[in-house]
Each structure stands twice: as structure tokens, then as C-alpha cells.
C-alpha beads as a LAMMPS data file, in Angstrom:
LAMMPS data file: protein, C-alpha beads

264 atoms
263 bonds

1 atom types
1 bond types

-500.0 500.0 xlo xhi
-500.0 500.0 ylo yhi
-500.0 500.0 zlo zhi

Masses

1 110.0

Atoms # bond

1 1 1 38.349 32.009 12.991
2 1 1 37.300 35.786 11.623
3 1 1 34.484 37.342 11.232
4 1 1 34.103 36.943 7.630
5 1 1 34.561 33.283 7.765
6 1 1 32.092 32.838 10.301
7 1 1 29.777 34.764 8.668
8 1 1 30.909 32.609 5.563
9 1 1 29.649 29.677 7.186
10 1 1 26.561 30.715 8.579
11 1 1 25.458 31.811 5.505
12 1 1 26.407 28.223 3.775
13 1 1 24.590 26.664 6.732
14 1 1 21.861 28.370 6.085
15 1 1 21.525 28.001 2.444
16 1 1 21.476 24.377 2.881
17 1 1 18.965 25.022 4.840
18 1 1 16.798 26.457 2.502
19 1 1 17.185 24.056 0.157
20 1 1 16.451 20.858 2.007
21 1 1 13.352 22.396 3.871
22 1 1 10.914 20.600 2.425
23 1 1 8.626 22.936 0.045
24 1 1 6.588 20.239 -1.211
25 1 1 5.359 19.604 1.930
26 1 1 3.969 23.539 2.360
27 1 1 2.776 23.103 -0.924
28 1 1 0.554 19.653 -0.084
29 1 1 -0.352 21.134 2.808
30 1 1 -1.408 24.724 1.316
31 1 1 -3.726 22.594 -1.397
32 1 1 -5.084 20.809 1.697
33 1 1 -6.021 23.270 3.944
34 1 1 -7.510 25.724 0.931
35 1 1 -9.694 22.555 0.253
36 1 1 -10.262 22.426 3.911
37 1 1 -11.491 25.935 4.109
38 1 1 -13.889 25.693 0.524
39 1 1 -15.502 22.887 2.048
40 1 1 -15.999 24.569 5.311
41 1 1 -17.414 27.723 3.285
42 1 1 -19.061 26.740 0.091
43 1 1 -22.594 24.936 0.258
44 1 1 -21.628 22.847 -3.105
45 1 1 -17.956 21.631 -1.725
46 1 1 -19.945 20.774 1.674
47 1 1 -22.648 18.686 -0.317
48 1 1 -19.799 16.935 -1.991
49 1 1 -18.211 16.152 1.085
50 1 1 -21.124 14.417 3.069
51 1 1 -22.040 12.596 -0.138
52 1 1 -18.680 11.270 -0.493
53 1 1 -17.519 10.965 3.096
54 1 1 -19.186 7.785 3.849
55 1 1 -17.451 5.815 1.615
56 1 1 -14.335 5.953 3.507
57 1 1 -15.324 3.159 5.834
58 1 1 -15.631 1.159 2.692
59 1 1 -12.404 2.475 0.839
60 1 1 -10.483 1.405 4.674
61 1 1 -11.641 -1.503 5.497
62 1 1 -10.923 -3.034 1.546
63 1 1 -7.621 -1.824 2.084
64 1 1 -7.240 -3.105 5.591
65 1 1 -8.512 -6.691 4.940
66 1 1 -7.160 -6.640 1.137
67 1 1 -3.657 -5.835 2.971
68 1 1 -3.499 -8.393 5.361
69 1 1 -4.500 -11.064 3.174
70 1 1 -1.956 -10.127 0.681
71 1 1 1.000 -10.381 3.573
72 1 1 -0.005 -13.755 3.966
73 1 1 -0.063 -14.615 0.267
74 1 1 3.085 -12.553 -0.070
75 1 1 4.845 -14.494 2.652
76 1 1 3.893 -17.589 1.166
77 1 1 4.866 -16.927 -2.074
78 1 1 7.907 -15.119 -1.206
79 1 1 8.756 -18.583 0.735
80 1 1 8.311 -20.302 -2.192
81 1 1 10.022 -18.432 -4.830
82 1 1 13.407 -19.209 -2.801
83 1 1 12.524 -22.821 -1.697
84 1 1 15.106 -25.273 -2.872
85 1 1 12.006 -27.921 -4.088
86 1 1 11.937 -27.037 -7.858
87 1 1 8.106 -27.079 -7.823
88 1 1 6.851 -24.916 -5.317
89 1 1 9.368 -21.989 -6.495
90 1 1 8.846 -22.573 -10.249
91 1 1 4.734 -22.075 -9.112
92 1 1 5.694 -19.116 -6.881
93 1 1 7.815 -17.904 -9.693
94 1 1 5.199 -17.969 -12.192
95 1 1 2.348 -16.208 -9.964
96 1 1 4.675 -13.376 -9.343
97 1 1 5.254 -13.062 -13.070
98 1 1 1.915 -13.441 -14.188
99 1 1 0.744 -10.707 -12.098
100 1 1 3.258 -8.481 -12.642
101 1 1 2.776 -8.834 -16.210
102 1 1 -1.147 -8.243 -16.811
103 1 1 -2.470 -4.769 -15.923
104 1 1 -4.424 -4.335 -12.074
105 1 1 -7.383 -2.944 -14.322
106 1 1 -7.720 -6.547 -16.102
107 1 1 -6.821 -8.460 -13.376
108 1 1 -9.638 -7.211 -11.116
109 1 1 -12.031 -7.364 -13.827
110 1 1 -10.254 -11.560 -14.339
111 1 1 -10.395 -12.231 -11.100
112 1 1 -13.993 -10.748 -9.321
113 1 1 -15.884 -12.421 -12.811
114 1 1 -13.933 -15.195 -14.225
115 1 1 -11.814 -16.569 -11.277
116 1 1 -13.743 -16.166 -8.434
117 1 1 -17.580 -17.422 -9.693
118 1 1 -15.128 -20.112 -11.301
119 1 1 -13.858 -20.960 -7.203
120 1 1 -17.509 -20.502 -5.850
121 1 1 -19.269 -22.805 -8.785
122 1 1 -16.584 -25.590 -7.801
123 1 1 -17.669 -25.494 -4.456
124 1 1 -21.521 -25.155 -4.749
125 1 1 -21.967 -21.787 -2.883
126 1 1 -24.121 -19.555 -4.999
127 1 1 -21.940 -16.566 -6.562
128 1 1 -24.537 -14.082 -5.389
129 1 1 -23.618 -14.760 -1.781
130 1 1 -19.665 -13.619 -2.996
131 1 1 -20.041 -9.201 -2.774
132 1 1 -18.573 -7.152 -4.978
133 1 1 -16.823 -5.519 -2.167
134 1 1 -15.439 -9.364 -1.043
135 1 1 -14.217 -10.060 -4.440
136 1 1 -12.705 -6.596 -4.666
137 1 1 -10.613 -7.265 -1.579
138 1 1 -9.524 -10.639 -3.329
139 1 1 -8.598 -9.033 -6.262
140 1 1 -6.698 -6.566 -4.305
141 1 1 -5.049 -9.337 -2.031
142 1 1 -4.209 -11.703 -5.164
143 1 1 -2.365 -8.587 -7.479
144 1 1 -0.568 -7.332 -4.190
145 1 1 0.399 -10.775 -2.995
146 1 1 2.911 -10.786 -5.817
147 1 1 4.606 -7.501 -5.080
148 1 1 4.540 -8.377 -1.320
149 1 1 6.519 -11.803 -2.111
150 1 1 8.988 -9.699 -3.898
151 1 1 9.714 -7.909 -1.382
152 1 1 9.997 -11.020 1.260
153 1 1 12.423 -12.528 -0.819
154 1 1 14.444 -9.845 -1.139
155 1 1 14.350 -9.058 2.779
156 1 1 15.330 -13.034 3.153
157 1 1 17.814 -12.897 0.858
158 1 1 19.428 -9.420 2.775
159 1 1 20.182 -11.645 5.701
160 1 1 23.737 -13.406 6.067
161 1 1 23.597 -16.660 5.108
162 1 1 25.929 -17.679 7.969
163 1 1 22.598 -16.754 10.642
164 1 1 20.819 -20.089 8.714
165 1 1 24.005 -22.004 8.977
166 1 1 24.724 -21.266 12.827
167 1 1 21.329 -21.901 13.390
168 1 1 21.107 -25.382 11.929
169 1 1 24.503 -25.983 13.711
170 1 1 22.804 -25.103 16.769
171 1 1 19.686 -27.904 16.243
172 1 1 17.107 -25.958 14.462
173 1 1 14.914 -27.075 11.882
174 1 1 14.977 -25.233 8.551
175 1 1 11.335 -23.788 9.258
176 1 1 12.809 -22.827 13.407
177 1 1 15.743 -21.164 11.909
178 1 1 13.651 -19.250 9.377
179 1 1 10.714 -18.138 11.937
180 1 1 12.702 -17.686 15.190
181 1 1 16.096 -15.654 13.244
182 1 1 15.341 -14.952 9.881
183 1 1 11.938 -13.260 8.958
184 1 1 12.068 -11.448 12.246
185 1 1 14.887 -9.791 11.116
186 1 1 13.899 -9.397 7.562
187 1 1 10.367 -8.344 8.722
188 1 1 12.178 -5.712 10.312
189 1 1 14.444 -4.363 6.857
190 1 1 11.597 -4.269 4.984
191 1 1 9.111 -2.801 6.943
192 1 1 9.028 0.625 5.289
193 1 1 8.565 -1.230 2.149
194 1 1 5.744 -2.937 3.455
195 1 1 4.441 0.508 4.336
196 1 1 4.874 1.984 0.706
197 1 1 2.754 -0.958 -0.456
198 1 1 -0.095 -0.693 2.065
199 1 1 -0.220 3.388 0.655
200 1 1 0.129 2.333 -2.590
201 1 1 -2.991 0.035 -2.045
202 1 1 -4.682 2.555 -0.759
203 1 1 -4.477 4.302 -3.968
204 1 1 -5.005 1.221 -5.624
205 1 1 -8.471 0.719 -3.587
206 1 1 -9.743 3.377 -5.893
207 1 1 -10.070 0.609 -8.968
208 1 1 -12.809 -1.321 -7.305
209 1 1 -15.336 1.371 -7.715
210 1 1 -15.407 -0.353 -11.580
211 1 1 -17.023 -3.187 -9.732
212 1 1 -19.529 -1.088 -8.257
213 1 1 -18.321 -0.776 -4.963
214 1 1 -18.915 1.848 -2.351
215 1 1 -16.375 3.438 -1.891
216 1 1 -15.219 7.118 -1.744
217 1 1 -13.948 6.733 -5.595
218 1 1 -17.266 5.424 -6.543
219 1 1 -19.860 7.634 -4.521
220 1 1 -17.953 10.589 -6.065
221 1 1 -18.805 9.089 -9.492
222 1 1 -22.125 8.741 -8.539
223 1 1 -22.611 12.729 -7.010
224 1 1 -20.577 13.361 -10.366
225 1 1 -23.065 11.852 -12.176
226 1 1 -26.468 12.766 -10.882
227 1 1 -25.612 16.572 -10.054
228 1 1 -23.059 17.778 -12.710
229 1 1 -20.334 18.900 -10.388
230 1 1 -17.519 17.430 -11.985
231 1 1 -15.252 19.969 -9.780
232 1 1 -16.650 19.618 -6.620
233 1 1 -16.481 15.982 -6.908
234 1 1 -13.243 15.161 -8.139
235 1 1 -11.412 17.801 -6.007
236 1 1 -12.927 16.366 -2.610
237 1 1 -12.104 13.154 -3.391
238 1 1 -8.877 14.302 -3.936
239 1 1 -8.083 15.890 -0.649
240 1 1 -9.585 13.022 0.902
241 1 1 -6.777 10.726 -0.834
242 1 1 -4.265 13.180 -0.303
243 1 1 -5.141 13.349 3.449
244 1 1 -4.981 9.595 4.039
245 1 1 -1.694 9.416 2.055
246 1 1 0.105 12.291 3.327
247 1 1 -0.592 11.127 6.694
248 1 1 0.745 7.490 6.035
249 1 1 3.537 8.903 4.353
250 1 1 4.901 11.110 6.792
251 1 1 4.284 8.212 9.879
252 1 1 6.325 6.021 7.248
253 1 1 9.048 8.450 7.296
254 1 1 9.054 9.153 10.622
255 1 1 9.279 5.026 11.059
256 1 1 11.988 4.833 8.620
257 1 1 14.184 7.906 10.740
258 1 1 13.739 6.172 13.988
259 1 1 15.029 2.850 12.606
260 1 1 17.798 4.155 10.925
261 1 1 19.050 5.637 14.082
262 1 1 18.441 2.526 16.256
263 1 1 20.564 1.076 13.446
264 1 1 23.285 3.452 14.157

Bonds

1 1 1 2
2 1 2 3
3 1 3 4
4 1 4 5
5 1 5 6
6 1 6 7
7 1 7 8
8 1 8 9
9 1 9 10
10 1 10 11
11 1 11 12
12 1 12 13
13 1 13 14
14 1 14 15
15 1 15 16
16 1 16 17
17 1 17 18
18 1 18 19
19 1 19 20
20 1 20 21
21 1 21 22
22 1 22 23
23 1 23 24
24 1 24 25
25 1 25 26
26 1 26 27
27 1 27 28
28 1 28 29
29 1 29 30
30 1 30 31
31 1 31 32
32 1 32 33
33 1 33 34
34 1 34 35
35 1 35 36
36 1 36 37
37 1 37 38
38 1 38 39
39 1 39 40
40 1 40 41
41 1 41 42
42 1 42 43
43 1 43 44
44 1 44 45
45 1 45 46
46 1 46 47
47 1 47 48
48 1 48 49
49 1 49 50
50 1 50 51
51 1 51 52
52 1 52 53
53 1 53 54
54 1 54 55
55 1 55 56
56 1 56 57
57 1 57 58
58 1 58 59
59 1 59 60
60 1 60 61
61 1 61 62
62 1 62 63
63 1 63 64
64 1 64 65
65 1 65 66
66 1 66 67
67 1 67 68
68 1 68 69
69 1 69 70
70 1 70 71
71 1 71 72
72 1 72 73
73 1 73 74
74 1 74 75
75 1 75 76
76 1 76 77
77 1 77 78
78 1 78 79
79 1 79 80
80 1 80 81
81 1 81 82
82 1 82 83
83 1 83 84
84 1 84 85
85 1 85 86
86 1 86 87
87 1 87 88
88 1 88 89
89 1 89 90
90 1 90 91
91 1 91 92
92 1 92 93
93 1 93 94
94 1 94 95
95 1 95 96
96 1 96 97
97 1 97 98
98 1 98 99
99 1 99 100
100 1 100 101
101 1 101 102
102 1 102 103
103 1 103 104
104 1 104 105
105 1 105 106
106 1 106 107
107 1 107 108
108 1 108 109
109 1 109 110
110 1 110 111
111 1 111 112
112 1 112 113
113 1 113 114
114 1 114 115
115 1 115 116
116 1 116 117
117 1 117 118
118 1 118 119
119 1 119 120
120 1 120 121
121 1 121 122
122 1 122 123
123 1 123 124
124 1 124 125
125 1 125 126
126 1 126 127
127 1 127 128
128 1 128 129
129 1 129 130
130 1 130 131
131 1 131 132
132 1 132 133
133 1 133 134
134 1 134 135
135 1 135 136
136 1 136 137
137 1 137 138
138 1 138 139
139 1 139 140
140 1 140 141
141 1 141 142
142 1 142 143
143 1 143 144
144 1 144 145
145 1 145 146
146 1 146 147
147 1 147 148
148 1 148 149
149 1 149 150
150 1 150 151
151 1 151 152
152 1 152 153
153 1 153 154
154 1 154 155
155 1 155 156
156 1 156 157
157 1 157 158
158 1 158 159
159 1 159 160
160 1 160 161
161 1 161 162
162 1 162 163
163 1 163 164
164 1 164 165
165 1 165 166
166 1 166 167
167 1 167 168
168 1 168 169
169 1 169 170
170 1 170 171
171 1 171 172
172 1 172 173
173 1 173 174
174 1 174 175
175 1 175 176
176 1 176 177
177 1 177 178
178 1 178 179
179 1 179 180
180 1 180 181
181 1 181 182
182 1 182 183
183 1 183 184
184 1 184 185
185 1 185 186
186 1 186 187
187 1 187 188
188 1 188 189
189 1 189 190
190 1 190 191
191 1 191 192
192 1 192 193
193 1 193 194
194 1 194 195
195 1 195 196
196 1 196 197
197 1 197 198
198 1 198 199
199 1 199 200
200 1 200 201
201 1 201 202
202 1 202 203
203 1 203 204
204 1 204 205
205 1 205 206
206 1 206 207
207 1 207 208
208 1 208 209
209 1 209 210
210 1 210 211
211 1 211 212
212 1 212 213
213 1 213 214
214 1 214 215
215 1 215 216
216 1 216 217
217 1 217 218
218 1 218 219
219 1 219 220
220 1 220 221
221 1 221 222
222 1 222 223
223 1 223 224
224 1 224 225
225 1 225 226
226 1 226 227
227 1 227 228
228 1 228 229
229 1 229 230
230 1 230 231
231 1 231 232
232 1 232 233
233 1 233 234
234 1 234 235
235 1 235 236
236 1 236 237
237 1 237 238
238 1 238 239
239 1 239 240
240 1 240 241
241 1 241 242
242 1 242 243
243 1 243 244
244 1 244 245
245 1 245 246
246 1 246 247
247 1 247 248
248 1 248 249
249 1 249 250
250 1 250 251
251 1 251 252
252 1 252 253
253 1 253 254
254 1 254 255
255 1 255 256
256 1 256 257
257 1 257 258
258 1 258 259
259 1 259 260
260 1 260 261
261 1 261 262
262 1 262 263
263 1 263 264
């Protein structure tokens, strides 16, 4: 090989480079750390901050709890939605569509003041026992239940039908076949789904501050509110957001490199 064609190639190699290094990250980062360095600097950024900062035990543990209440719901109703009794799947069929179809704004709103005092008067508890903050992480669980089950079905429906088949050849109940072969393995295919949802509903945590909750969303509305500084506000709770996500995003990707080469 010449000169000029090595050179040729080097200078292809590093073009390509270029263009897959991944700017968007240095720009993230760049908006992060000049936030970092305002709020380390600037007495009105730093008042913002410790205002606002508490609320991110509240904002995490809604999500947390919300989260794992929705993978159980979404399991179910993922279950369901491919079950061969025409019942149970036309009922999981019609809570995934129902939710899917009515906005997360109205559905919180539905569900922390028409459903949930509805649940509590039926069973005689008195509906100011129920927090906001516990019927925020209902409403969370009940509107992401029905995304999660979407996304169970479709990781039970990526596995060969011929695994449930050698498995009931081989003396397994339905429910044995399904728990010991299937969902482990479907678990494992749509894991880095599961992990776009969970950031998602992080995002989505933000909503319940409309119910007067706690969090980071709301106790910026509140500093907003009572001081003026729109700016100062808004733009902390946005690079605590943007902290939280970019972090889970990048551990997602990370996850979803180091099962694709376990794959291969």
C-alpha cells in the first residue's frame, strides 16, 4: 500500500471519527457544568438551589415506588393482554387503551380525586389519611402500568414459540414454563426499555407538583412564586433534571453496549 493511500485512509478514519464523536454530549455537559459554576458563584442561583434541592428526596422516591408498582401492574397486564381466556385479555386490552388514549395531565387529576377517594370511600378509610404524594405515586403507577404491559408483551411475544412447546413437552405447567424460561429471557430483551421508561417517569414525576406535592418541580414553583426569579428557578431545576437524566441515560447505554456484546 503507498503513501497516499495510507494517508487516504487515515484521513477517512478519522473523519468518521469526527462525526460520530458525540457533540451533544459536550454540549449537555458544557450547559451543566456552566450551571454548575453560576450556582457555585452567584448568591441568587445558590438560594435557588438550597430552596429547591430538598425536593429531590420527594421527586426519587415517587419515582422509585411509582416504578415498581407499575412493573407489577405492567406484568400483570402484559400477562393478560396475551392470555388465551377472552376475558382477562379483552380487560387488559381495554386498560392499556384507555390509558394510552386520555392525556397523563387528566389522568392524574381522574385518578388522585375521582378514582382514588372513590376506592378509599368503598372501603371506609377516611380520604384525608390517602397523601397527595401517595395518590401521586398511584397515578404514576396506574398511567405507566399500561406502557410497561406493552412492552411485556412484546418481550413475550420476541421469544420462540418452540421454548413454550419444549417446555410443556418436558412436564411444565403453563405458569412453570412462563416463569422458569420465558420472562427471564424476555426480562432480559427488554430491559433497556424498561430503563427508558423508568427516565421517562422521572420526567413524568414533574406532573405531580399540580397536586401539590413536594417535589423539586413544585418547590421551584413556589421560590418562583414568592421571590420573582423566574430564571433562577426554572434553570436550576433544569440542571437538576438534566443531571438525573443524563446520568440514567448514559448507565442505560452503557447497559445496552455490554449486552449487545454478551449477545455476540
Amino acid at each position: 500500500m503507498t503513501g497516499p493511500e495510507i494517508q487516504t485512509q487515515q484521513d477517512l478514519h478519522w473523519s468518521s471519527n469526527w462525526r460520530e464523536f458525540p457533540w451533544w454530549l459536550v454540549a449537555i455537559l458544557a450547559f451543566l457544568a456552566v450551571m454548575a459554576f453560576l450556582i457555585y458563584i452567584n448568591l441568587d442561583y445558590q438560594e435557588a438551589f438550597v430552596f429547591i434541592i430538598p425536593g429531590i428526596q420527594v421527586t426519587l422516591y415517587t419515582t422509585f415506588v411509582a416504578f415498581a408498582v407499575a412493573l407489577v401492574i405492567g406484568l400483570f397486564a402484559g400477562l393478560g393482554s396475551i392470555s388465551s381466556n377472552t376475558a382477562i385479555r379483552n380487560i387488559a386490552v381495554t386498560y392499556v387503551e384507555f390509558i394510552r388514549g386520555v392525556p397523563t395531565l387528566v389522568l392524574i387529576f381522574t385518578l388522585a380525586f375521582v378514582i382514588v377517594p372513590s376506592v378509599v370511600d368503598a372501603l371506609n378509610i377516611d380520604n384525608k389519611t390517602v397523601s397527595n404524594n401517595t395518590r401521586a405515586i398511584i397515578a404514576l403507577a396506574v398511567i405507566y402500568g399500561a406502557f410497561l404491559a406493552e412492552i411485556f408483551r412484546a418481550g413475550i411475544e420476541s421469544i420462540s414459540k418452540g421454548q413454550m412447546e419444549a417446555a410443556r413437552s418436558l412436564g411444565m405447567s403453563y405458569r412453570q414454563a412462563m416463569q422458569h424460561i420465558i420472562l427471564p429471557q424476555a426480562v432480559r430483551n427488554i430491559s433497556p426499555a424498561l430503563g427508558n421508561d423508568f427516565i421517562a417517569m422521572l420526567k413524568d414525576s414533574s406532573l405531580v407538583s399540580v397536586l401539590a406535592v413536594r417535589d423539586i418541580t413544585q418547590r421551584a414553583r413556589l421560590y418562583a412564586g414568592s421571590t420573582f426569579r423566574f430564571r433562577e428557578s426554572y434553570l436550576v431545576l433544569t440542571f437538576l433534571y438534566l443531571s438525573m437524566t443524563i446520568a440514567l441515560s448514559l448507565l442505560l447505554r452503557w447497559y445496552e453496549k455490554r449486552i449487545g456484546k454478551e449477545r455476540r
